[in-house]
C-alpha positions as CSV (number, residue, x, y, z in Angstrom):
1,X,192.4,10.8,100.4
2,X,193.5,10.6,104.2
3,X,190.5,10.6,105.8
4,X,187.4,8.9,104.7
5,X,184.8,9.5,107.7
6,X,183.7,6.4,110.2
7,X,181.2,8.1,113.0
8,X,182.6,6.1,115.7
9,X,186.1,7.1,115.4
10,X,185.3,11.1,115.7
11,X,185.6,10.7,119.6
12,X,189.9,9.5,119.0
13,X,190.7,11.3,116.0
14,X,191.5,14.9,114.9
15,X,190.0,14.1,111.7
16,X,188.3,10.8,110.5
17,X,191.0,8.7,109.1
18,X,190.0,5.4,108.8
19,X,187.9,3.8,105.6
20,X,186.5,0.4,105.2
21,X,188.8,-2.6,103.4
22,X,189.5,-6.2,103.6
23,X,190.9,-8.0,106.8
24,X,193.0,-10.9,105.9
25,X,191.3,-13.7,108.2
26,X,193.8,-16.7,109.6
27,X,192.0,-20.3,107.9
28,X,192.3,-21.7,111.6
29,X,188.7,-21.8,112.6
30,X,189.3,-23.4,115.9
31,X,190.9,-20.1,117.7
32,X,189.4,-18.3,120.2
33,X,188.5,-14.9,119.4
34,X,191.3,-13.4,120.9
35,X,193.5,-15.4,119.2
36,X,192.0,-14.6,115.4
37,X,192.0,-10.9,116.3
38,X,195.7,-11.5,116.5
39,X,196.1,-13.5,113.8
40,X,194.6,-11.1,111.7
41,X,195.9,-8.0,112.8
42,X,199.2,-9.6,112.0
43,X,198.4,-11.1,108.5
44,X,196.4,-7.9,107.7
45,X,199.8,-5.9,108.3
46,X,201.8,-8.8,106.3
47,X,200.1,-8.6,103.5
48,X,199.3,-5.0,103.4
49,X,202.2,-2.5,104.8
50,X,204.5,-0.6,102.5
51,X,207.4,0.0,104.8
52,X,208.5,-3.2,106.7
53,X,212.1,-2.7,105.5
54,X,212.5,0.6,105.3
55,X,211.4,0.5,109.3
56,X,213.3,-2.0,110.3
57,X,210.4,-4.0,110.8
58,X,211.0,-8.3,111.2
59,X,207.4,-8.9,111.1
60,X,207.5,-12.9,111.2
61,X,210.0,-12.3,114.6
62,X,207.1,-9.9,116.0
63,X,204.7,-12.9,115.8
64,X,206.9,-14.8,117.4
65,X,207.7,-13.2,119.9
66,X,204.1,-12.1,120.7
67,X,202.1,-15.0,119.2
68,X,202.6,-16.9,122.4
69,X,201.3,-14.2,125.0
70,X,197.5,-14.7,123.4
71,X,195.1,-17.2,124.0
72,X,191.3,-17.4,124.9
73,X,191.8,-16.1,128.8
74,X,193.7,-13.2,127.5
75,X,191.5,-9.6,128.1
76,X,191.0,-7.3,125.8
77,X,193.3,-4.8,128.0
78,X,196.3,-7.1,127.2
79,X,195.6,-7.4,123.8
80,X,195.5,-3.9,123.4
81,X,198.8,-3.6,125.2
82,X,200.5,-6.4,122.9
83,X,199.2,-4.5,119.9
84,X,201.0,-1.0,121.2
85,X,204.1,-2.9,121.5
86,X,204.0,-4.6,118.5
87,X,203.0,-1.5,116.6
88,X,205.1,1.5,118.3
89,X,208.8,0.7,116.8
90,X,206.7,1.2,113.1
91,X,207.1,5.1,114.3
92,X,204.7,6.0,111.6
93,X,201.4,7.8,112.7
94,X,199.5,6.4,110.0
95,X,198.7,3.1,112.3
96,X,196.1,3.2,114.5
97,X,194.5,0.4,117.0
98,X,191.3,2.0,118.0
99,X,188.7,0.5,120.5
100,X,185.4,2.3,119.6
101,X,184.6,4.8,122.5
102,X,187.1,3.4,124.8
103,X,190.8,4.4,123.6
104,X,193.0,4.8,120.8
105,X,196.7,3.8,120.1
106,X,198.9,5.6,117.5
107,X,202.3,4.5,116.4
108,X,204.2,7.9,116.8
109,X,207.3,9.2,115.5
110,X,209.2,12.0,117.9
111,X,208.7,15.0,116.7
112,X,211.2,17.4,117.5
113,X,208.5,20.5,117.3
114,X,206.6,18.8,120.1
115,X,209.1,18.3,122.3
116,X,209.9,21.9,122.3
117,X,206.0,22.4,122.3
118,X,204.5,19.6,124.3
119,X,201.2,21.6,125.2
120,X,198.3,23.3,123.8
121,X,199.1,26.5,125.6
122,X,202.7,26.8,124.7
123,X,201.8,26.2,120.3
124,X,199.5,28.9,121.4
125,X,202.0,30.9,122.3
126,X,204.1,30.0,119.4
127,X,201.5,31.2,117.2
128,X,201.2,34.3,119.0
129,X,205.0,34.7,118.1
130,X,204.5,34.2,114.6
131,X,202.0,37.0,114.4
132,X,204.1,39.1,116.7
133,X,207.2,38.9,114.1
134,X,204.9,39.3,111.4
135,X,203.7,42.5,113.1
136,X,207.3,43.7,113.4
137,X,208.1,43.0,110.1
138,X,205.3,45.4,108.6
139,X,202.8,43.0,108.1
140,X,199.2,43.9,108.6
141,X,196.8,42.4,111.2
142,X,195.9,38.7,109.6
143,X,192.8,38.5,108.2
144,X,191.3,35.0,108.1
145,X,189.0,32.5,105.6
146,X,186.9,29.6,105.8
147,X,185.4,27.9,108.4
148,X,186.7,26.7,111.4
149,X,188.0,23.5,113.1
150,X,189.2,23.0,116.6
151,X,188.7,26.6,117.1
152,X,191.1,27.9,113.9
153,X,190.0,29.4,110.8
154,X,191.0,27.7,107.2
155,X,193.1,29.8,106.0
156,X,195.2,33.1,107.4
157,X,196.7,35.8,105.8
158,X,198.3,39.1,105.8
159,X,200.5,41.5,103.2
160,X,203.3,43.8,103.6
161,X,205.5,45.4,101.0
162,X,208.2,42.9,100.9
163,X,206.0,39.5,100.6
164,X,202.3,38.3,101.5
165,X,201.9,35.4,104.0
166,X,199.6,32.6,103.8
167,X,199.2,29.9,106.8
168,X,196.7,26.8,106.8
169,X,196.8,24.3,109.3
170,X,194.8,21.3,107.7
171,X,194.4,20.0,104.1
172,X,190.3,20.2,104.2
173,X,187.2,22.3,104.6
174,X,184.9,19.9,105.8
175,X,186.2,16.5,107.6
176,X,183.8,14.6,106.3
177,X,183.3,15.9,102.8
178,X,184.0,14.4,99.5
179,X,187.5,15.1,98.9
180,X,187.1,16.3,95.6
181,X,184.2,18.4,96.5
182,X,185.7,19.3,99.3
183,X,188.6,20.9,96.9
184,X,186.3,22.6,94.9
185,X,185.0,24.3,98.1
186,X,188.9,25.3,98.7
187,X,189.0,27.0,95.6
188,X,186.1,29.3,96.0
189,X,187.7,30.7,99.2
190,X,191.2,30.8,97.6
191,X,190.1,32.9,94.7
192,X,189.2,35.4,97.5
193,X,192.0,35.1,99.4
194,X,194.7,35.2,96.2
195,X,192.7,38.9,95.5
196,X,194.9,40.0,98.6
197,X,198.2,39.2,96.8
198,X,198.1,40.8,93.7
199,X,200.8,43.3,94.0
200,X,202.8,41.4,96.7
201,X,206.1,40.8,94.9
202,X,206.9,37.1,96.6
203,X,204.8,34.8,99.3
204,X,205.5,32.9,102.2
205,X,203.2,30.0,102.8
206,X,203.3,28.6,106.4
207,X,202.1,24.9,106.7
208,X,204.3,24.4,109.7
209,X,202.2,22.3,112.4
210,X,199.6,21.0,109.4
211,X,197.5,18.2,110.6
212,X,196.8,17.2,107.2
213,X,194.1,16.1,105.3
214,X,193.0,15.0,101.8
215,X,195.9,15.1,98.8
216,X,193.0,17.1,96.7
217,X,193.3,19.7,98.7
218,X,196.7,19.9,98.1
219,X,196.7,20.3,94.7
220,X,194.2,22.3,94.6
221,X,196.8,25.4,96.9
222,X,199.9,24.1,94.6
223,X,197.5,24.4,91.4
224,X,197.3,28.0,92.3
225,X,201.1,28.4,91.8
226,X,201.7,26.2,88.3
227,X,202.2,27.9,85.0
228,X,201.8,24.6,83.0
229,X,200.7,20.8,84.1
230,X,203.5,19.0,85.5
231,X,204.3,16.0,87.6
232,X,203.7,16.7,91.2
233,X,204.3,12.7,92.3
234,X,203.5,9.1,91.9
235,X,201.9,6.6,94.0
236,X,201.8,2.9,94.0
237,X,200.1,0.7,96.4
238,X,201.3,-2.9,98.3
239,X,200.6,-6.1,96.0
240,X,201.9,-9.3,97.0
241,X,205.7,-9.4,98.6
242,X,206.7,-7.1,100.8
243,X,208.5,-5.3,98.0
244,X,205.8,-6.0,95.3
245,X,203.6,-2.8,94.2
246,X,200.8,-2.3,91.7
247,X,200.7,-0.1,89.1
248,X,202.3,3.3,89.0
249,X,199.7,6.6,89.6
250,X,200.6,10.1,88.2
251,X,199.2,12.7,89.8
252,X,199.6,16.4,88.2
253,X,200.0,19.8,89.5
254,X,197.9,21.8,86.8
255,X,197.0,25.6,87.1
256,X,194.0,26.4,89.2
257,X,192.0,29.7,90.1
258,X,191.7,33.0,89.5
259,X,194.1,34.7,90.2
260,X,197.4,32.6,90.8
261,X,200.7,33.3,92.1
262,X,203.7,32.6,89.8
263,X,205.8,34.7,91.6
264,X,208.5,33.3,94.0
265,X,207.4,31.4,97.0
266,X,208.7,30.4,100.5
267,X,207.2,27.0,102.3
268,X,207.9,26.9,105.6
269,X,207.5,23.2,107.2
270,X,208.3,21.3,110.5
271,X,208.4,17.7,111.4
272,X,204.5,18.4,112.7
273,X,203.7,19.1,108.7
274,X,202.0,15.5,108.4
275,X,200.0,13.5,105.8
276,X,198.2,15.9,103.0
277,X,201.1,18.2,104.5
278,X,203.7,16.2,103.4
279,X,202.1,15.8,100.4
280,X,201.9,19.9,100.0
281,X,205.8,20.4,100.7
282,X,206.6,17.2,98.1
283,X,204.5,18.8,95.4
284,X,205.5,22.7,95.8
285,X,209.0,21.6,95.7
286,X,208.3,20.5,92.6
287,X,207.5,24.0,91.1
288,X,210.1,26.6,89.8
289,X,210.7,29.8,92.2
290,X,210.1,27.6,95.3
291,X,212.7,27.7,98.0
292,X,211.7,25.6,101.4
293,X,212.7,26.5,104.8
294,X,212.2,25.3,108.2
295,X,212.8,21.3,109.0
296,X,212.0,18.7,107.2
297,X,208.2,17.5,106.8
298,X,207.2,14.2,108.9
299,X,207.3,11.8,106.6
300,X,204.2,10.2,106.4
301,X,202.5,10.2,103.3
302,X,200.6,7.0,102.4
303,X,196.6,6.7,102.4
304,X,195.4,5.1,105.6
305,X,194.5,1.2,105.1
306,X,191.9,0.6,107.4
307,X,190.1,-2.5,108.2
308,X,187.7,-4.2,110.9
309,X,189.3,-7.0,114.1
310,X,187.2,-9.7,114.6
311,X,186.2,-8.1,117.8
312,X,185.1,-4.7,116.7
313,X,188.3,-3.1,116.9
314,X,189.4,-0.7,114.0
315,X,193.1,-0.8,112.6
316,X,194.8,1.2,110.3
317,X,198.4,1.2,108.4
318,X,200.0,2.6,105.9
319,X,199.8,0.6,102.4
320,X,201.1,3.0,99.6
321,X,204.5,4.6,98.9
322,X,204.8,7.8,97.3
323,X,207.5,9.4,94.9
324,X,208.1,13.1,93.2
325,X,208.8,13.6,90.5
326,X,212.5,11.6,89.8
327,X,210.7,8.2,91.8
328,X,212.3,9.7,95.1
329,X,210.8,8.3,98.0
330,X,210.9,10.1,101.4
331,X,208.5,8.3,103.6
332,X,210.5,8.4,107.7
333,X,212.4,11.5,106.3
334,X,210.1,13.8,105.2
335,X,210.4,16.1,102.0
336,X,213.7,18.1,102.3
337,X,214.2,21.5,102.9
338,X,216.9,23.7,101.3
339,X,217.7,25.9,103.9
340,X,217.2,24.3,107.9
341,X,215.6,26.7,110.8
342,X,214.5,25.1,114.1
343,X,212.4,27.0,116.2
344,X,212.9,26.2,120.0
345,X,211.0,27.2,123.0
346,X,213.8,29.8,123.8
347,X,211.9,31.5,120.6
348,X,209.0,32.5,123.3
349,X,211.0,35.0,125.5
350,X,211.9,37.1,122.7
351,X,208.8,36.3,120.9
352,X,210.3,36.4,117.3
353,X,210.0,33.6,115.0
354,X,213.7,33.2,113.5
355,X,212.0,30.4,110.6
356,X,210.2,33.8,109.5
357,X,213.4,36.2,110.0
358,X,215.0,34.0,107.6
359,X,211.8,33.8,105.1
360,X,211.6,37.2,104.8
361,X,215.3,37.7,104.5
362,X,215.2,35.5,101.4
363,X,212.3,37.0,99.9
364,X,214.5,40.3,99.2
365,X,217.2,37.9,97.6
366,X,214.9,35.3,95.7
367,X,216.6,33.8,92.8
368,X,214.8,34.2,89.3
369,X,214.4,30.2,88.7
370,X,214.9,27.5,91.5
């Protein structure tokens, strides 16, 4: 669903993101090549992008304003710039301007957990402190499942006698895999992992810092916690006007594996749960016995739209909206939590993870229903 794997972007991207659909060309066949790179870049976007006024976007004042810097002299390092600033008020990481090999631009949103976090070494760390407070808290060493990407296993997990605790980082297996085989891969290594949580009274799964990955996926971990088949969200996707959308799709959360957990559950999300993560914490809050603690996910939920410049460059926006179950849309804000725990680099020198603290404090008081 996210990612759907081009070979030349793997150098840029933490996972392949970008698939292959029409570019909306301008009917001016007398501009330069700079110029139609431009043009469709822009028409592309106008014709395509869910979120215009929900960002604040004025798309025909961005042409406008930028149209006039771009002509036939202008390099491709200048058009590149123009694109970042034309792109980066969007704050939504779903776009990308990629120049094979060379560089990348991403429209980012500030994330609060990276500011805190800015390097590798110090979410290192943070993890460190996760497993420390597990440690403290009677948890076992965590045992780990799955393969590995950027150096971290699938899945981790570990019991005590007060709760279990599960902790994935991404939404795939295998980057470039089918998504729906790429599921089906999941499940195998879940049914192993769910052996571990038997007895284990409640569970605290921590997607915190999930780079996302394919909405299959997704459903496949939630399926794993559904008594019955229920609405876990719709999708529609950008037709015509900026506020015109095709037809509804209804995905379900149905029950999946052997064995499951219908047992209360604690999600634990930050603004760096993205994509297929956002799309986990919309979908578990769905489910009975599901409380969710921690900040609110990123926001940024849509497939990507990607599409081919005149000139080689790749592009990519977002060109669907999605809704849970009541048609709530929470694309900027991010699914909600119900019970707000920031984590802040003063966390590090006592090396206990307060977003845990609280989890397991609420595991001992878990209501019956939701």
């Amino acid at each position: 669903m996210k990612f759907i794997s081009i070979a030349t972007l793997l150098f840029f991207l933490t996972i392949p993101v970008i698939g292959q659909n029409p570019a909306t060309y301008p009917k001016d066949t007398t501009l330069s090549l700079q110029e139609k790179t431009f043009e469709t870049l822009w028409l592309t976007f106008e014709d395509n992008y869910a979120f215009f006024k929900l960002r604040n976007i004025d798309w025909k004042d961005t042409y406008l304003k930028y149209r006039p810097t771009v002509t036939a002299s202008t390099t491709d390092d200048e058009l590149f710039e123009t694109f970042s600033k034309m792109l980066a008020p969007f704050q939504d990481n779903h776009i990308n301007v990629i120049i094979p090999s060379k560089k990348q631009f991403k429209s980012t949103k500030p994330s609060t957990f990276m500011a805190e976090f800015p390097t590798d070494s110090l979410r290192n760390v943070f993890w460190t402190m996760v497993d420390h407070t597990l440690s403290k808290s009677g948890f076992g060493k965590l045992k780990y499942a799955g393969p590995e990407f950027n150096g971290k296993k699938l899945f981790g997990y570990a019991t005590s006698k007060k709760c279990a605790y599960l902790r994935f980082n991404r939404c795939f297996v295998a980057q470039e895999a089918d998504n729906k085989l790429d599921a089906e891969v999941a499940s195998q290594i879940l049914d192993s992992v769910f052996t571990n949580f038997t007895n284990s009274p409640t569970l605290i799964i921590d997607v915190r810092d999930n780079i996302g990955g394919n909405d299959e996926f997704a459903y496949e971990v939630a399926g794993r916690f559904a008594e019955r088949k229920s609405v876990g969200m719709y999708k529609k996707s950008r037709k015509g006007g900026y506020e015109d959308f095709g037809e509804t799709e209804t995905w379900y959360i149905e029950p999946k594996g052997n064995p499951s957990f219908l047992k209360p559950m604690i999600v634990l999300t930050n603004d760096k749960t993205v994509s297929a993560g956002d799309v986990f914490a919309l979908i578990m809050k769905e489910l009975p016995k599901v409380k969710i603690i921690g900040e609110n996910s990123r926001g940024i939920y849509s497939d990507m739209y990607g599409f081919e410049l005149p000139n080689k460059w790749l592009v990519s926006l977002s060109n669907q909206r999605y809704y849970n179950a009541n048609m709530v849309c929470y694309e900027g804000s991010g699914t909600p939590v119900d019970i707000i725990v920031k984590n802040t680099r003063q966390d590090l020198l006592k090396m206990i993870d307060p977003v845990i603290l609280k989890a397991l404090s609420d595991c001992l008081n878990f209501p019956e229903g939701k």
